[in-house]
N, C-alpha and C positions, 0 to 999 in steps of 0.2 A: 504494500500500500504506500501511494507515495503523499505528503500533505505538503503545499505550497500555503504559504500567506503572503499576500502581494497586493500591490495595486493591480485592479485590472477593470477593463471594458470589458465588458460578454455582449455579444449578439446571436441571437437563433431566429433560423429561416427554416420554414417547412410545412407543418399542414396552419403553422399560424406566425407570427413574427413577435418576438421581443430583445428589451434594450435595457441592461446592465449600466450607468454611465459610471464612470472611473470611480472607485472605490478601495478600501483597503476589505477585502475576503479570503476565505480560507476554500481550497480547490482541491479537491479529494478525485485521486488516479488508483481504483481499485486492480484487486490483478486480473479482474474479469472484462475490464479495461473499460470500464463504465465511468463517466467523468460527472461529478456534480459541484457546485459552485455553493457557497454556504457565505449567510451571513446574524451572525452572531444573537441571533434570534430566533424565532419560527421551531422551536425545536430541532426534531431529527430531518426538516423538512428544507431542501435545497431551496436556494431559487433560479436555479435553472441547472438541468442536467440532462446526459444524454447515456440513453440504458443502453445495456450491450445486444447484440453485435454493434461494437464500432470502433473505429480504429481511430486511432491518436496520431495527428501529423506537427512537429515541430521545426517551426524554420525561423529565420532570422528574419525581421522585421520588412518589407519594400520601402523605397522613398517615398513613395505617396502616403504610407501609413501613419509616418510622422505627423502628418495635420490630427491625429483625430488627437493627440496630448496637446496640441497649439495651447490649450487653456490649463493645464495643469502642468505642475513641474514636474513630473516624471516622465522620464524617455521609455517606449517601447524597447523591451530588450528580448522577446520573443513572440511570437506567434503561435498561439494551440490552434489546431483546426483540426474538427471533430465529425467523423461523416458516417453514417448510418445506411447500410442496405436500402434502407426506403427513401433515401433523399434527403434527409435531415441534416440539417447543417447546422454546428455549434464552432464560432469564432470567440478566440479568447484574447485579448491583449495583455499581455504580462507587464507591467514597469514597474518598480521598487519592487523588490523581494527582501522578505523578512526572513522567512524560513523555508528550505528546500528538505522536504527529509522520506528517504525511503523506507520502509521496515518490512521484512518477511514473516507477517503473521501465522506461515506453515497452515497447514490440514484442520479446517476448523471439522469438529465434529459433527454441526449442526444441532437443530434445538431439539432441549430433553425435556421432558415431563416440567411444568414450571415448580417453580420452590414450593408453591402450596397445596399444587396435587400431590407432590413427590411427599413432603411434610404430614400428609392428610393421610396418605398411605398410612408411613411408619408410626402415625399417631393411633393408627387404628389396630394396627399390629399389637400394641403393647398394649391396647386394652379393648380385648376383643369382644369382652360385657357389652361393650358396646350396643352389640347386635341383638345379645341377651344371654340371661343367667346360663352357665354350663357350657359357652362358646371358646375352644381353643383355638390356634393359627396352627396352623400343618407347616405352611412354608409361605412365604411371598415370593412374588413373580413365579411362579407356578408354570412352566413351559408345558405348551399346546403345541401341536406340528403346527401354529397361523401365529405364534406369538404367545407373551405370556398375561396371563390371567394375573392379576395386582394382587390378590391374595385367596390361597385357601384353605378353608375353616373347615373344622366340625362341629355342629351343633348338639346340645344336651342329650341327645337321642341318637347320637355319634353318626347322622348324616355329613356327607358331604359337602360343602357350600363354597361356590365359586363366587367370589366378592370382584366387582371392575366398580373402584374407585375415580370419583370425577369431581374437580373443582364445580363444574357446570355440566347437571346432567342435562344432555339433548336425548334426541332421535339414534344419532351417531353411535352414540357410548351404550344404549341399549342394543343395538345394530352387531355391534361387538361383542356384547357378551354372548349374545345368544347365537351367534357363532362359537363362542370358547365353549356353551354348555351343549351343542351341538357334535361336539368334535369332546367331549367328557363322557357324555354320557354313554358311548361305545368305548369305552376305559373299563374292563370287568374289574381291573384293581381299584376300581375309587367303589366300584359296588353296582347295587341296581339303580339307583339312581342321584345326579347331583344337581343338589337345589341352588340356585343364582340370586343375587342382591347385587341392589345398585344401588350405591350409595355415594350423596355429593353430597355440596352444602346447599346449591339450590336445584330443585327437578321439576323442568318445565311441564306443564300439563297433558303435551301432546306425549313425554318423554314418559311420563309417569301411567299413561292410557296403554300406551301401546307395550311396558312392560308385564302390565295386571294379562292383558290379554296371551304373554310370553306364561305367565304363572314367575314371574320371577319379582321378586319383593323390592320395596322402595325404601331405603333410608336416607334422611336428613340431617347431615351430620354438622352438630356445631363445632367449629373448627376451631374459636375460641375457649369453649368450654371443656374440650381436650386436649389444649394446652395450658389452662388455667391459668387463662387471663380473664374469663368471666366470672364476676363477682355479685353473686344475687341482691345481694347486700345494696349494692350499688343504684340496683336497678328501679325505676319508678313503678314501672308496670311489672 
């Protein structure tokens, strides 16, 4: 990744046209060579960039370009030009440079379970009453031939129960389990049969309709009151 801070002009031409005028911004060269223009605002949000496919052209400044700094005291000291398979055009004018810097961020792993599914799991693991009296954990992440099932239990009665844990239960996360209790339930070693729960901190109506009809149970798990940070005490209502 390379991060420039510079003076610069930006102009883009293509399915609409916009104009950058000279500014001090930060100019981000990923390695998928996608370019986006940032200023110190707006969040994570560019104001103007150009997605990949596209290729990065760097050259030395023409004499005619000199007019567009006529009004400011910085000289052009390069030229970006940025072109897209479908015609897009992204021009940069570089003058004053702050910082030039490369880094090799290596093999990102891409994104994992965020902190408070990941958290919500291992909060449920360790207190598996949760679900109810006589409930143990078999094992978490539970491997299926399609992936693994977030935890599974046995209940009072020493059934089986395949738990998919979800920050936000949809359609999606029921969609999945009942695939995992799919591909369980022909397991002779878990037994004749294994019961499923889905359990988040909130389960949408259509999520929660379309599990009753699976026969597979709904929990709503407070996320704070298994980590004990809810204090009833506290509370109004």
């Amino acid at each position: 990744m390379r991060l420039v801070i510079a003076e610069c002009q930006v102009d883009y031409t293509g399915r609409l046209t916009a104009h950058l005028p000279w500014a001090r911004r930060l100019i981000i060269v990923k390695a998928d060579h996608s370019v986006s223009v940032h200023a110190d605002d707006r969040a994570y949000k560019p104001l103007n960039w150009m997605s990949p496919p596209c290729t990065l052209t760097v050259r030395e400044p023409a004499a005619d370009e000199a007019a567009a700094v006529d009004s400011v005291d910085s000289r052009i000291s390069q030229v970006w030009e940025v072109d897209s398979p479908g015609g897009d055009h992204l021009q940069i004018l570089i003058g004053e440079v702050d910082l030039d810097a490369t880094e090799d961020l290596g093999a990102d792993p891409g994104l994992q379970k965020d902190g408070v599914e990941a958290h919500l799991q291992e909060l449920l693991a360790e207190n598996p009453e949760t679900f109810g009296a006589g409930w143990t954990v078999v094992r978490r992440e539970y491997m299926t031939p399609i992936g693994p099932v977030d935890l599974l239990c046995r209940d009072a009665e020493g059934t089986y129960v395949a738990v998919e844990v979800k920050r936000r239960g949809e359609i999606d996360g029921v969609e999945q389990l009942t695939r995992y209790l799919d591909l369980m339930n022909r397991d002779h070693l878990l037994g004749d049969h294994v019961d499923g729960v889905f359990a988040a901190q909130q389960i949408k109506p259509q999520a929660r309709t379309l599990a009753q009809t699976r026969g597979i149970s709904c929990l709503t798990v407070d996320y704070d009151a298994l980590r004990g940070m809810d204090h009833p005490e506290d509370r109004l209502f």
